[in-house]
Backbone as a ProteinNet text record, in pm:
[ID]
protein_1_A
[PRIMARY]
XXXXXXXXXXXXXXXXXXXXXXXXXXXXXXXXXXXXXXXXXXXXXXXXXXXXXXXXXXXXXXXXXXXXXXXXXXXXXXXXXXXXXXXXXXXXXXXXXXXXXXXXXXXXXXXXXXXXXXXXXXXXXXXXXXXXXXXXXXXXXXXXXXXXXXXXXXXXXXXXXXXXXXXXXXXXXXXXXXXXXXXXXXXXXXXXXXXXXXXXXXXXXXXXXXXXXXXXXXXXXXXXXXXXXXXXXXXXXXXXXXXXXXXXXXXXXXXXXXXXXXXXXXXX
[TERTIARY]
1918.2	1858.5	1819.2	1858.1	1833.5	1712.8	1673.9	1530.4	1483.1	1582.5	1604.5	1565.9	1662.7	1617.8	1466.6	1435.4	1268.2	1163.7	1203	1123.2	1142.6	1266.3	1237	1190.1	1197	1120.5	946.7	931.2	808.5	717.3	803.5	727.5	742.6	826.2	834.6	731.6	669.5	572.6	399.1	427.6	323.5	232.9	335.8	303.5	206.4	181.8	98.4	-45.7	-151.5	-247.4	-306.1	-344.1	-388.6	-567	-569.5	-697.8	-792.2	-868	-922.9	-1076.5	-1119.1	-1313.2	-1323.5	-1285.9	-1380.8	-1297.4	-1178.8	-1110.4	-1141.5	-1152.5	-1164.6	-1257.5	-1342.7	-1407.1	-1465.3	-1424.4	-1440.7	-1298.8	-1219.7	-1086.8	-1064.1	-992.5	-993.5	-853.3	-808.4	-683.7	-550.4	-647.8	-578.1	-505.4	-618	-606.6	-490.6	-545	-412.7	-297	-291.9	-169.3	-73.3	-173.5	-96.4	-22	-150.4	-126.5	17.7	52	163.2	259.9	288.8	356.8	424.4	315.7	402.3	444.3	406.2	411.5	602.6	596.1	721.4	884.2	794.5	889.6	937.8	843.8	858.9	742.9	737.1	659.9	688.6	787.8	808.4	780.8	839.7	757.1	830.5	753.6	762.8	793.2	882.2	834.2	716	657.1	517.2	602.9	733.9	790.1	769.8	866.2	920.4	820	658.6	544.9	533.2	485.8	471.5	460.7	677.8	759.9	777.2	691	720.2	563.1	468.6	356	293.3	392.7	422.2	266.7	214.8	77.7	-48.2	-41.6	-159.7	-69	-221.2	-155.5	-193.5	-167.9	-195.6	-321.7	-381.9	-569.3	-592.2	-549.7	-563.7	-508	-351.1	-268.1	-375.8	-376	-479.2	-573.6	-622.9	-774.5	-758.9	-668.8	-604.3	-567.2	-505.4	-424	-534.1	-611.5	-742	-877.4	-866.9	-933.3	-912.1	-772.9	-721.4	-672	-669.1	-636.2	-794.5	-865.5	-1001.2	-1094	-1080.8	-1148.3	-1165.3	-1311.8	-1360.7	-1240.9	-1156.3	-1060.7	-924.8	-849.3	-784.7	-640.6	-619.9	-507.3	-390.7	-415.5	-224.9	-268.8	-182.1	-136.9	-22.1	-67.1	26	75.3	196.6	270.5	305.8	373.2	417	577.4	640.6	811.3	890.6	1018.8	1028.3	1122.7	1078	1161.4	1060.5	920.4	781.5	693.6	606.5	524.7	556.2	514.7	567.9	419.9	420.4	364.3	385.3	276.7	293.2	191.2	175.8	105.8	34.3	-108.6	-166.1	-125.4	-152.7	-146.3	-285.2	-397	-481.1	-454.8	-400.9	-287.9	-187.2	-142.3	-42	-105.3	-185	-266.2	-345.3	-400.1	-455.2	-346.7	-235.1	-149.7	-94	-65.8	11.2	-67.9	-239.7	-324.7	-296	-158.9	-169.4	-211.5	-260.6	-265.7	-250.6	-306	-293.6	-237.5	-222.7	-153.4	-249.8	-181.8	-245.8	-140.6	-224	-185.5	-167.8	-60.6	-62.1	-197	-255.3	-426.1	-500.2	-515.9	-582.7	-531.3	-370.8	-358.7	-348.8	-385.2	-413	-519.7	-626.5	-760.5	-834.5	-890.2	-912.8	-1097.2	-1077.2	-1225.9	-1290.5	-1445.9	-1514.8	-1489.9	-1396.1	-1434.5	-1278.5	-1210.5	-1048.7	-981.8	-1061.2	-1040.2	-1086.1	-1202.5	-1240.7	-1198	-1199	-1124.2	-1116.6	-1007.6	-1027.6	-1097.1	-1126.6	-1208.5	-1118.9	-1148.7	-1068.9	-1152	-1010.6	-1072.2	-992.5	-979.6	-908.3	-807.8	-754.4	-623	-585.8	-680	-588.4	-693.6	-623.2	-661.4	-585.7	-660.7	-553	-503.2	-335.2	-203	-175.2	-30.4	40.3	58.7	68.3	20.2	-78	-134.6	-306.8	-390.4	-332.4	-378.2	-359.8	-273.9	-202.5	-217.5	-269.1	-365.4	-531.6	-538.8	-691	-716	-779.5	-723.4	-770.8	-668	-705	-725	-820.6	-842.6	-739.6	-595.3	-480.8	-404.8	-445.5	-352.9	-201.6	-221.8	-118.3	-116	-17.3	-37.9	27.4	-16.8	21.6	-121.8	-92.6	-197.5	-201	-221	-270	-416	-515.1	-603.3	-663	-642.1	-758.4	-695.5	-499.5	-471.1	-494.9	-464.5	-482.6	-610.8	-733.5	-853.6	-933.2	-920.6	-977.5	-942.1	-805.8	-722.5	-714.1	-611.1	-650.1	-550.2	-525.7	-432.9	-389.8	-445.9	-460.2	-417.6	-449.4	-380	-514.7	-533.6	-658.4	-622.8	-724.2	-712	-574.8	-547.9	-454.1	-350.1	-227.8	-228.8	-332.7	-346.8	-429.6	-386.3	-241.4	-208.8	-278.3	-267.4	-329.7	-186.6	-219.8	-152.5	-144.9	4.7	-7.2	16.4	-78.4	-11.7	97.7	54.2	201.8	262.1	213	300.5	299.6	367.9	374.7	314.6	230.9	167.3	210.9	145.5	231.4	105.3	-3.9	-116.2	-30.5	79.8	126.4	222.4	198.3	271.2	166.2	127.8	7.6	-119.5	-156.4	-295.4	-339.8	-483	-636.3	-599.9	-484.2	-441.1	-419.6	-531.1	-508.7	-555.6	-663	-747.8	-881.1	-909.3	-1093	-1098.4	-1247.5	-1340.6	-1356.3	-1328.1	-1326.6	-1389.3	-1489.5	-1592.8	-1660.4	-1755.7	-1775.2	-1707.6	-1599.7	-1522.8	-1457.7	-1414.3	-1445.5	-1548.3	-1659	-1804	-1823.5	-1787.5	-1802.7	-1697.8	-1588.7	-1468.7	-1505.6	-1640.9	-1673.2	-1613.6	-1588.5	-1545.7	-1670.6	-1690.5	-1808.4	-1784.4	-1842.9	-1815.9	-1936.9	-1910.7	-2087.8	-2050.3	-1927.9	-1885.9	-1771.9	-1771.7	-1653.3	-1559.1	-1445.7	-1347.9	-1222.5	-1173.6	-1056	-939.9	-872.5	-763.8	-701.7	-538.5	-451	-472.8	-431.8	-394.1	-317.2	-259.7	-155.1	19.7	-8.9	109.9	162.9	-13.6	52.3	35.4	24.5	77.9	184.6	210.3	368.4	438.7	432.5	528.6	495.2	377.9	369.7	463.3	490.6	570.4	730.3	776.3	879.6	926.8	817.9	854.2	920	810.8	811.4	952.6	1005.5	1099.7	1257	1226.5	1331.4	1375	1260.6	1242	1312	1269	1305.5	1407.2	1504.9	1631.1	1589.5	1491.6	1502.9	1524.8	1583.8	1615.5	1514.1	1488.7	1354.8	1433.3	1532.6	1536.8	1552.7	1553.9	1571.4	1401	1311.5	1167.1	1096.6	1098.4	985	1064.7	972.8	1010.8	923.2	960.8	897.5	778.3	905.7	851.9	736.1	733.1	645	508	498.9	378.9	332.1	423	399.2	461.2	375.4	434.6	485.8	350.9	404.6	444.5	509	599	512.6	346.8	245.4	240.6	204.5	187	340.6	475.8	572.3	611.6	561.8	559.8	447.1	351.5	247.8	301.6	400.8	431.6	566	659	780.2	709	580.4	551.7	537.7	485.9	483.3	585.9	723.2	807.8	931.7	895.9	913.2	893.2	737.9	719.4	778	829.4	859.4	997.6	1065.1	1191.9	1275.2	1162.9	1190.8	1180.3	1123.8	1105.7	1203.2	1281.7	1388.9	1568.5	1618.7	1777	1795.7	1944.9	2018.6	2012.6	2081.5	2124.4	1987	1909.5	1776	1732.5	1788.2	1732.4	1800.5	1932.7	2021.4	1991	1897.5	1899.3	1760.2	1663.1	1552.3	1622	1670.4	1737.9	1809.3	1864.8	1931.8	1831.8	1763.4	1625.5	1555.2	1489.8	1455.7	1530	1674.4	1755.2	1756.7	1726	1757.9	1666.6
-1087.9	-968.7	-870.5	-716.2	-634.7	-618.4	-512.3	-453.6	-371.3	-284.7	-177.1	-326.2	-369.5	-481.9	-488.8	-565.5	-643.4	-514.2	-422.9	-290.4	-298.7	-273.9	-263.6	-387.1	-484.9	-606.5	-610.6	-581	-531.2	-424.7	-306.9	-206.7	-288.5	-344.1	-383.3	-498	-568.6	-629.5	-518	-459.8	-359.8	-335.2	-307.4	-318.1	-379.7	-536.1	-610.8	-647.3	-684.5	-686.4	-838.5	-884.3	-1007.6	-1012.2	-1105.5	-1121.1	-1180.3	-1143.7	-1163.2	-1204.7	-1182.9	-1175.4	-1321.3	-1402.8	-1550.8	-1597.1	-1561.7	-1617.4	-1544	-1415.3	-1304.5	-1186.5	-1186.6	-1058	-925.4	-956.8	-813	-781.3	-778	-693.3	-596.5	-473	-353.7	-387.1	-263.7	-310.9	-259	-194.3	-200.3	-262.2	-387.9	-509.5	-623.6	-601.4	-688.8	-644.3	-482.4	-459.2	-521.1	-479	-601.6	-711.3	-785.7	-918.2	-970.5	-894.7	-835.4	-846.1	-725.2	-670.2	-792.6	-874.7	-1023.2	-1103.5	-1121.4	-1195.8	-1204.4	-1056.8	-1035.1	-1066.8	-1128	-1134.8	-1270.6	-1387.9	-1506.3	-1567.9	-1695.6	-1750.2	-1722.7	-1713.6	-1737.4	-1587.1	-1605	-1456.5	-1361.2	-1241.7	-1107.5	-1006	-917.4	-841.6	-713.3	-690.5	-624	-521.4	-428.9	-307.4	-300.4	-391.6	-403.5	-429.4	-474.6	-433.3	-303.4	-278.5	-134.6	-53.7	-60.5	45.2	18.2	-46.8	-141.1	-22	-16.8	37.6	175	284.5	415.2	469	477	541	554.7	396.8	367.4	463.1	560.4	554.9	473	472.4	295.5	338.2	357.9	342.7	223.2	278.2	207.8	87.1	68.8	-25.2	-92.4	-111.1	-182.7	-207.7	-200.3	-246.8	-352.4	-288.7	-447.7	-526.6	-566.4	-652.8	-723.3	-682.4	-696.1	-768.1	-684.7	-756	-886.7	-921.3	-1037.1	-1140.1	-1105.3	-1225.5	-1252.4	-1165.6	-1230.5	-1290.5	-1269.7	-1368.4	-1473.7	-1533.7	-1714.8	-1770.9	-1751.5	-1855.7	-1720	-1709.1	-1573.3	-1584.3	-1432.8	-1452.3	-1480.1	-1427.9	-1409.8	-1433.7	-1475.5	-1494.4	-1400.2	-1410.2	-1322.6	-1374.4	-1347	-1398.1	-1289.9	-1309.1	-1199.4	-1273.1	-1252.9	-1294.2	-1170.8	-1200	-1111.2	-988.4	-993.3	-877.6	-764.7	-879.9	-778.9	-830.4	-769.1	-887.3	-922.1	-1029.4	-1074.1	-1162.1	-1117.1	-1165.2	-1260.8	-1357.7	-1412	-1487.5	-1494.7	-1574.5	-1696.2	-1719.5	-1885.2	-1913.8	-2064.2	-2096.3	-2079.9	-2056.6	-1995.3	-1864.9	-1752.5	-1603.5	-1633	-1732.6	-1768.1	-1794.9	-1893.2	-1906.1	-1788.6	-1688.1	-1588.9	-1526.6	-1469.3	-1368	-1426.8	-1568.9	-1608.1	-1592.9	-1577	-1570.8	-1425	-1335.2	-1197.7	-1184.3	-1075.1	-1118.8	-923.7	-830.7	-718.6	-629.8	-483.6	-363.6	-308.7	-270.2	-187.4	-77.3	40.9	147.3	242.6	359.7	412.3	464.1	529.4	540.1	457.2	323.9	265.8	259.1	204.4	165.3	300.2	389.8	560.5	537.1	493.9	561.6	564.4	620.9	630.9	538.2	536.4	460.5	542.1	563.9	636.3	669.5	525.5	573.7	532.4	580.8	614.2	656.9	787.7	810.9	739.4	660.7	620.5	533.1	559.1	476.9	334.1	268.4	72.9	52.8	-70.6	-132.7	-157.6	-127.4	-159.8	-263.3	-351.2	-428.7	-432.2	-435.9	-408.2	-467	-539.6	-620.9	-576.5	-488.4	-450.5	-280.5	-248	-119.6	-19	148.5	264.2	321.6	351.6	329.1	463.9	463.9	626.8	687.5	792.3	917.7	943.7	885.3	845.6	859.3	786.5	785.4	924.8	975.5	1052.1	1161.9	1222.9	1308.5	1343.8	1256.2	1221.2	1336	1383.6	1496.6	1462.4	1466.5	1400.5	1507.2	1472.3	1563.4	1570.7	1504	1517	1662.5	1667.1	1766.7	1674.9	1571.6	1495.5	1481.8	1473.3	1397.5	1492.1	1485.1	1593.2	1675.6	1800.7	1876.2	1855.1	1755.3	1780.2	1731	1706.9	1609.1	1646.4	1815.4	1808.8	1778.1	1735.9	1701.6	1559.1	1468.1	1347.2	1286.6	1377.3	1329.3	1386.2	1494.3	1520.8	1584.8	1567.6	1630.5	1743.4	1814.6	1927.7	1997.4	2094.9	2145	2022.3	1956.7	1886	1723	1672.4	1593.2	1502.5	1407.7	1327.5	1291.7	1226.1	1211	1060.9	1063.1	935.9	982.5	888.1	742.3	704.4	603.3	543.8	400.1	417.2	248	228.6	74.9	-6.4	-106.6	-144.7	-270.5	-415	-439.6	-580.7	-552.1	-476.3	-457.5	-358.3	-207.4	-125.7	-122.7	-113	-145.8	-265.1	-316.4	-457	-425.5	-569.1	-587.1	-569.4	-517.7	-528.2	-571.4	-666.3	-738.2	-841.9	-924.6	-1036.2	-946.1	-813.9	-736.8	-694.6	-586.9	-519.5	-534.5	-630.1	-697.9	-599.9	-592	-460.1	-328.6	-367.7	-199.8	-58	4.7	181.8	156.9	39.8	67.2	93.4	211.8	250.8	257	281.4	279.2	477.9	529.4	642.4	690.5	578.6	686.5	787.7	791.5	893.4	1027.7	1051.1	1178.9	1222.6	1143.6	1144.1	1203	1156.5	1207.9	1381.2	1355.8	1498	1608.5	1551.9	1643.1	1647.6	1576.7	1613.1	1516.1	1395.9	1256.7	1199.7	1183.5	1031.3	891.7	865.6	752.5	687.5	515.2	459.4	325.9	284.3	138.1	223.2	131.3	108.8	165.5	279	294.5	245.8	157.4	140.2	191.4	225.6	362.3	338.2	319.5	336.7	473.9	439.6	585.8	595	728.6	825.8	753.8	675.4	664.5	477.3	398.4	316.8	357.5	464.4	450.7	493.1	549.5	585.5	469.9	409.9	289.9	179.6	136.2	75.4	181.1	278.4	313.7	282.9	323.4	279.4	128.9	39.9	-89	-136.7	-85.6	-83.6	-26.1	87.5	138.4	69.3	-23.2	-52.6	-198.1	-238	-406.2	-381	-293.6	-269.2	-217.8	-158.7	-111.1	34.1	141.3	203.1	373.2	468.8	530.1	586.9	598.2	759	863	826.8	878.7	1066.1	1169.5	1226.1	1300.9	1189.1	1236.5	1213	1114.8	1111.9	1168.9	1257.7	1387.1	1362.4	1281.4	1242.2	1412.2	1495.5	1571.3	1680.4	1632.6	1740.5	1696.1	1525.2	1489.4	1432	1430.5	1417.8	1518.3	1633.2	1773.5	1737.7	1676.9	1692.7	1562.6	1557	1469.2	1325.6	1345.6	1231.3	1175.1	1201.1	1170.7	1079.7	1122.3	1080.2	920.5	931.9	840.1	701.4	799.3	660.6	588.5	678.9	651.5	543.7	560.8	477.2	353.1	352.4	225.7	110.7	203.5	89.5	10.2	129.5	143	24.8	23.4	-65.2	-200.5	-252.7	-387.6	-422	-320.6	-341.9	-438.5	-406.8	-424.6	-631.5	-706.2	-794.8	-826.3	-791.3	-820.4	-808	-722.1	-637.7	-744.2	-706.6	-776.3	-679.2	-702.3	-639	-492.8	-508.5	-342.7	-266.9	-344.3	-255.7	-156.2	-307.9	-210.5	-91.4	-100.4	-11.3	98.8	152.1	201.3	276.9	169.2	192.9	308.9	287.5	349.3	447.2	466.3	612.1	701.7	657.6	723.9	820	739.5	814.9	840.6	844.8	960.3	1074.6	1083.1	1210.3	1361.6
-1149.8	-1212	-1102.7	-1115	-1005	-1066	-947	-949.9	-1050.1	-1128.4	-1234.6	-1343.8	-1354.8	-1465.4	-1454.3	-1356.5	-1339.2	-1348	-1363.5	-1371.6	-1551.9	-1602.1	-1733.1	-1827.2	-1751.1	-1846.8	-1816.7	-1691.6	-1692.6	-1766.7	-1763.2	-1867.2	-1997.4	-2083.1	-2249.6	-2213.1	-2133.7	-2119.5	-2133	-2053	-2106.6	-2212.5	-2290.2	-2444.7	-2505	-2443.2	-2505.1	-2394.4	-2462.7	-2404.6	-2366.7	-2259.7	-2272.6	-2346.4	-2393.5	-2433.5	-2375.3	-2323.1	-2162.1	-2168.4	-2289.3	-2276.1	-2240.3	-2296.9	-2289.6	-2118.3	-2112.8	-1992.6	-1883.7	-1864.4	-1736.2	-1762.5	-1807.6	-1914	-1795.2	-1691.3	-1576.9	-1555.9	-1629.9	-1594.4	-1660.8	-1605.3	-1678.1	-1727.5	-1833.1	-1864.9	-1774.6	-1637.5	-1529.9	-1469.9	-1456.6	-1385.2	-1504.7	-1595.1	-1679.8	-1711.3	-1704.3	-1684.9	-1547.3	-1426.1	-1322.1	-1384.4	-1441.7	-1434.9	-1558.6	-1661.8	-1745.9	-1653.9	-1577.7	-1485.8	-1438.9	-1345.3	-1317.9	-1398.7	-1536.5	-1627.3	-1654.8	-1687.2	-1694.7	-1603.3	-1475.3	-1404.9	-1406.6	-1503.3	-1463.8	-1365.2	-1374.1	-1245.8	-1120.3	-1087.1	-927.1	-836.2	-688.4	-648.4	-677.9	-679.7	-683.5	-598.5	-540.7	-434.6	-493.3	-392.6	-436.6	-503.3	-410.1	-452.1	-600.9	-669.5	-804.7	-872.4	-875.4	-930.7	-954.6	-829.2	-770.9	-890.5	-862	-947.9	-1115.5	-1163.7	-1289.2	-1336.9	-1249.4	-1296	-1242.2	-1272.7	-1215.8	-1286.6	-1381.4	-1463.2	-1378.9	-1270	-1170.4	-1025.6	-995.4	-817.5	-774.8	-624.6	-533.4	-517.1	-500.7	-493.7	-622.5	-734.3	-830.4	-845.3	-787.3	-773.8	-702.5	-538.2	-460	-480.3	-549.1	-615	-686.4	-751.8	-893.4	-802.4	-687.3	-654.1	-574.5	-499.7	-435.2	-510.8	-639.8	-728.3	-760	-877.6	-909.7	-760.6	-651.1	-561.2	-495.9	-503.2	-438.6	-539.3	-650.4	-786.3	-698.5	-832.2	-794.6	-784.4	-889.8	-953.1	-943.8	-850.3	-837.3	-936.7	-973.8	-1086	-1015.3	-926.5	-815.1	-687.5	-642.6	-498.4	-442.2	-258	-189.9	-102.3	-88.1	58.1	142.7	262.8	349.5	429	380	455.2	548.3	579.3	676	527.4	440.4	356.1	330.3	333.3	257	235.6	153.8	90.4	-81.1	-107.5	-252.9	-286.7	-472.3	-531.9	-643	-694.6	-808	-856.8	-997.1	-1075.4	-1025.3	-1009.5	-1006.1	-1156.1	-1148	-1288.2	-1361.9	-1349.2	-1444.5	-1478.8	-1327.1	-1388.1	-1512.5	-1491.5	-1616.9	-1749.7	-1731	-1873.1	-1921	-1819.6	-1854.1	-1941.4	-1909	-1941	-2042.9	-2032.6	-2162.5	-2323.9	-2272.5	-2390.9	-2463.6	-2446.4	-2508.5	-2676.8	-2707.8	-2861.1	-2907.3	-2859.9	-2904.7	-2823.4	-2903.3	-2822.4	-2736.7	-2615	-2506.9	-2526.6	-2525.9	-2556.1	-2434.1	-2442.8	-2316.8	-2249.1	-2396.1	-2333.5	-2240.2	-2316.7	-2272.6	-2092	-2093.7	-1947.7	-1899.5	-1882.9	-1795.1	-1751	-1815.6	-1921.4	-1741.7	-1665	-1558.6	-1545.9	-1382.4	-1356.2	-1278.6	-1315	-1217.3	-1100.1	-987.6	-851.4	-860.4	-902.5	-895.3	-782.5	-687	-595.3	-435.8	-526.4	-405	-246.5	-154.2	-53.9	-57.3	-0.9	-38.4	70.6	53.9	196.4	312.6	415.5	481.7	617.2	661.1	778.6	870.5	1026.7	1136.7	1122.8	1039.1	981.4	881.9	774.2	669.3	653.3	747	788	706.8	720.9	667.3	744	700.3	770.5	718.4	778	734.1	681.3	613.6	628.8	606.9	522.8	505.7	666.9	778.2	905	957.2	934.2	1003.9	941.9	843.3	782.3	866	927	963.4	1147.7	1126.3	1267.8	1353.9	1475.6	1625.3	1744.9	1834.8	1933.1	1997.1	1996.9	2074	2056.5	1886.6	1809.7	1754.8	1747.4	1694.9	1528.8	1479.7	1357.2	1235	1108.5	1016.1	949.6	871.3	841.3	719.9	658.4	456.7	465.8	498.4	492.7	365.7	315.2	239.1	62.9	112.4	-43.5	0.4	78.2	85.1	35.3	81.4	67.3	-10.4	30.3	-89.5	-223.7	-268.6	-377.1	-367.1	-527.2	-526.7	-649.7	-664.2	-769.6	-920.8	-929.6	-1068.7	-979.1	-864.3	-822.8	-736.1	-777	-715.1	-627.4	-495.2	-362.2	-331.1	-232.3	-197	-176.3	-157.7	-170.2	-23.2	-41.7	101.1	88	142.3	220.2	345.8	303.9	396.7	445.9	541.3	640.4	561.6	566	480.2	328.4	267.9	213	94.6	102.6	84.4	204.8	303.7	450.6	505.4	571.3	630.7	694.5	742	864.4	1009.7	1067.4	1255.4	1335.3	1255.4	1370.9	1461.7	1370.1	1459.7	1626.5	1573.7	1684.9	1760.7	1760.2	1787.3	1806.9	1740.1	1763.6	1671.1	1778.7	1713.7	1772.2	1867.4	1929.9	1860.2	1883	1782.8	1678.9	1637	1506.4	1570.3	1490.6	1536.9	1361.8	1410.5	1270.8	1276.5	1148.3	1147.6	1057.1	979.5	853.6	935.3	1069.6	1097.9	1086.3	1141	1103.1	963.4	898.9	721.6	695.5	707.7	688.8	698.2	830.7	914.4	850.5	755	682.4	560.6	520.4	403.6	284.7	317.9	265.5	210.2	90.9	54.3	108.1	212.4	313.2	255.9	206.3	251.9	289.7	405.6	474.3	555.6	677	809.2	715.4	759.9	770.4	896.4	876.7	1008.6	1005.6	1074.5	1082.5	1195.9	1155.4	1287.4	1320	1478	1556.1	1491.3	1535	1480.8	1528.4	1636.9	1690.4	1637.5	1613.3	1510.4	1368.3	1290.9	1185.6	1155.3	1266.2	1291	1324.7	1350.4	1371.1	1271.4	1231.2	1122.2	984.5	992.7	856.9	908	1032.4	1119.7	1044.8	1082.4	1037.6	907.9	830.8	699.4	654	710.6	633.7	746	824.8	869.6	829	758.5	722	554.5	521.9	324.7	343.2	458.9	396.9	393.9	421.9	343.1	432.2	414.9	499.1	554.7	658.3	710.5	859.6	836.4	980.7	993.1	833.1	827.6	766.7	723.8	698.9	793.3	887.7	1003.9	1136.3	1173.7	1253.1	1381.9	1477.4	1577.1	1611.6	1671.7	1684.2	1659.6	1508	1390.4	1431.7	1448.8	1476.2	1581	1647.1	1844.6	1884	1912.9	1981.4	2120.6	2183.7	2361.6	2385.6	2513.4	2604.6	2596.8	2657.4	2665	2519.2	2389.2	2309.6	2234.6	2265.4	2231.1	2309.6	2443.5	2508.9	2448.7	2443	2378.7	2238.9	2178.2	2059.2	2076.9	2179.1	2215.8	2263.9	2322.7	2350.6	2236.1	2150.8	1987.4	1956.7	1943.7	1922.6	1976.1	2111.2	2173.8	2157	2166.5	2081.5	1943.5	1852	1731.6	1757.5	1864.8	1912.6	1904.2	1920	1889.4	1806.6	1686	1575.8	1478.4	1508.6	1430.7	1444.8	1351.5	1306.9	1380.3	1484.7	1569.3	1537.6	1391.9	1304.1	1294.7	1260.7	1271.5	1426.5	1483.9	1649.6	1644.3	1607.3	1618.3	1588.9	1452.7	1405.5	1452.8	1500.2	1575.4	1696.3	1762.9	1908.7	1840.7	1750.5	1717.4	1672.5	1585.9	1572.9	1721.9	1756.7	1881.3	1944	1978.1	2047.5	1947.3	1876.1	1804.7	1845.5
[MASK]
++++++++++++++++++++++++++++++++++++++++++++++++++++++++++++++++++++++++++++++++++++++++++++++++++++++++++++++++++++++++++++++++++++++++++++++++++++++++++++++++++++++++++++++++++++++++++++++++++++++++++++++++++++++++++++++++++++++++++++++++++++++++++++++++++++++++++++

């Protein structure tokens, strides 16, 4: 079954609602739409993507919360893995018994129906930190980076704040690469831009969330070499250099063709 498939058996899953009070009674029908979402796919794992894309209504603020939510439960609905394709999800078996308890309609209302702090930032920790463009929105005394901060963060024209990936998981991880290298804590300057901050923000530099998206889009297959514009967001010579050094470590990590593709990239 392709991915188009597992997307449309997921939405006709939608449809129905699990019945949740006596089994899970703090889930929104956010969060059980997730838990649907996997339902539909079967027991076994998931790639996060084909969630993802199965539940277009939630942005990822909202997405990440649910997924954050249901895997850190007493008794958690899903589990996560991390392989070299991505990360992938799936059902515990109390997630299963949860979801299998469906009994009524969830309505498009209901799964829209928004939450107070919708916009609000995820938690982040020096391992599952905020990553690109989200990072890279964030303004540096270098002069590096890109200029939206104030649709990223703080919305605007009918369009609420985000996305705000994090490491691990809408982007793969690059700690087993990188370590703690280029994460600072950045609620202070949030603050100072006029952000509702009230906990640690951690934030790649500019030059790893540039390469953490690098990764990401060289591990999924997926093209960037015509949207990430070395140049746009490393103007000068010093800053491009700090950025090839990342770039560099990424290098063993990568299938031959990838390098390949890594190295045509930056000749360009």
């Amino acid at each position: 079954m392709n991915a188009l498939e597992h997307n449309a058996g997921a939405r006709l899953a939608l449809g129905r609602l699990v019945h949740l009070d006596s089994v899970a009674p703090d889930l929104s029908s956010r969060d059980r739409s997730v838990v649907l979402a996997l339902l539909s796919q079967g027991v076994g794992w998931v790639p996060l993507a084909v969630v993802r894309e199965a539940l277009p209504q939630f942005n990822q603020v909202d997405f990440s919360r649910s997924l954050h939510k249901l895997e850190a439960k007493d008794v958690p609905l899903i589990k996560a893995r991390q392989n070299g394709r991505g990360k992938e999800l799936r059902l515990t078996a109390p997630g299963i018994r949860v979801a299998k308890s469906m009994e009524v309609i969830l309505t498009p209302e209901m799964m829209s129906q928004p939450t107070p702090d919708d916009a609000a930032l995820p938690s982040t920790t020096q391992t599952m930190y905020l990553t690109g463009k989200a990072a890279l929105n964030i303004p540096s005394k270098k002069g590096t980076g890109d200029w939206h901060f104030q649709e990223i963060f703080r919305g605007g024209k009918g369009h609420r704040p985000g996305p705000f990936p994090l490491a691990g998981l809408e982007l793969l991880s690059t700690s087993h690469i990188f370590g703690k290298k280029g994460i600072v804590e950045r609620s202070a300057v949030l603050k100072k831009m006029g952000v509702d901050v009230d906990k640690p923000v951690y934030v790649a530099s500019h030059a790893r969330a540039m390469a953490d998206m690098v990764f990401s889009a060289l591990k999924s297959g997926r093209a960037f070499e015509n949207s990430f514009i070395i140049s746009d967001w490393f103007p000068s010579e010093t800053d491009q250099r700090e950025l090839l050094l990342y770039l560099r470590l990424l290098e063993p990590h990568l299938t031959e063709c990838e390098r390949i593709k890594l190295i045509a990239w930056c000749g360009k």
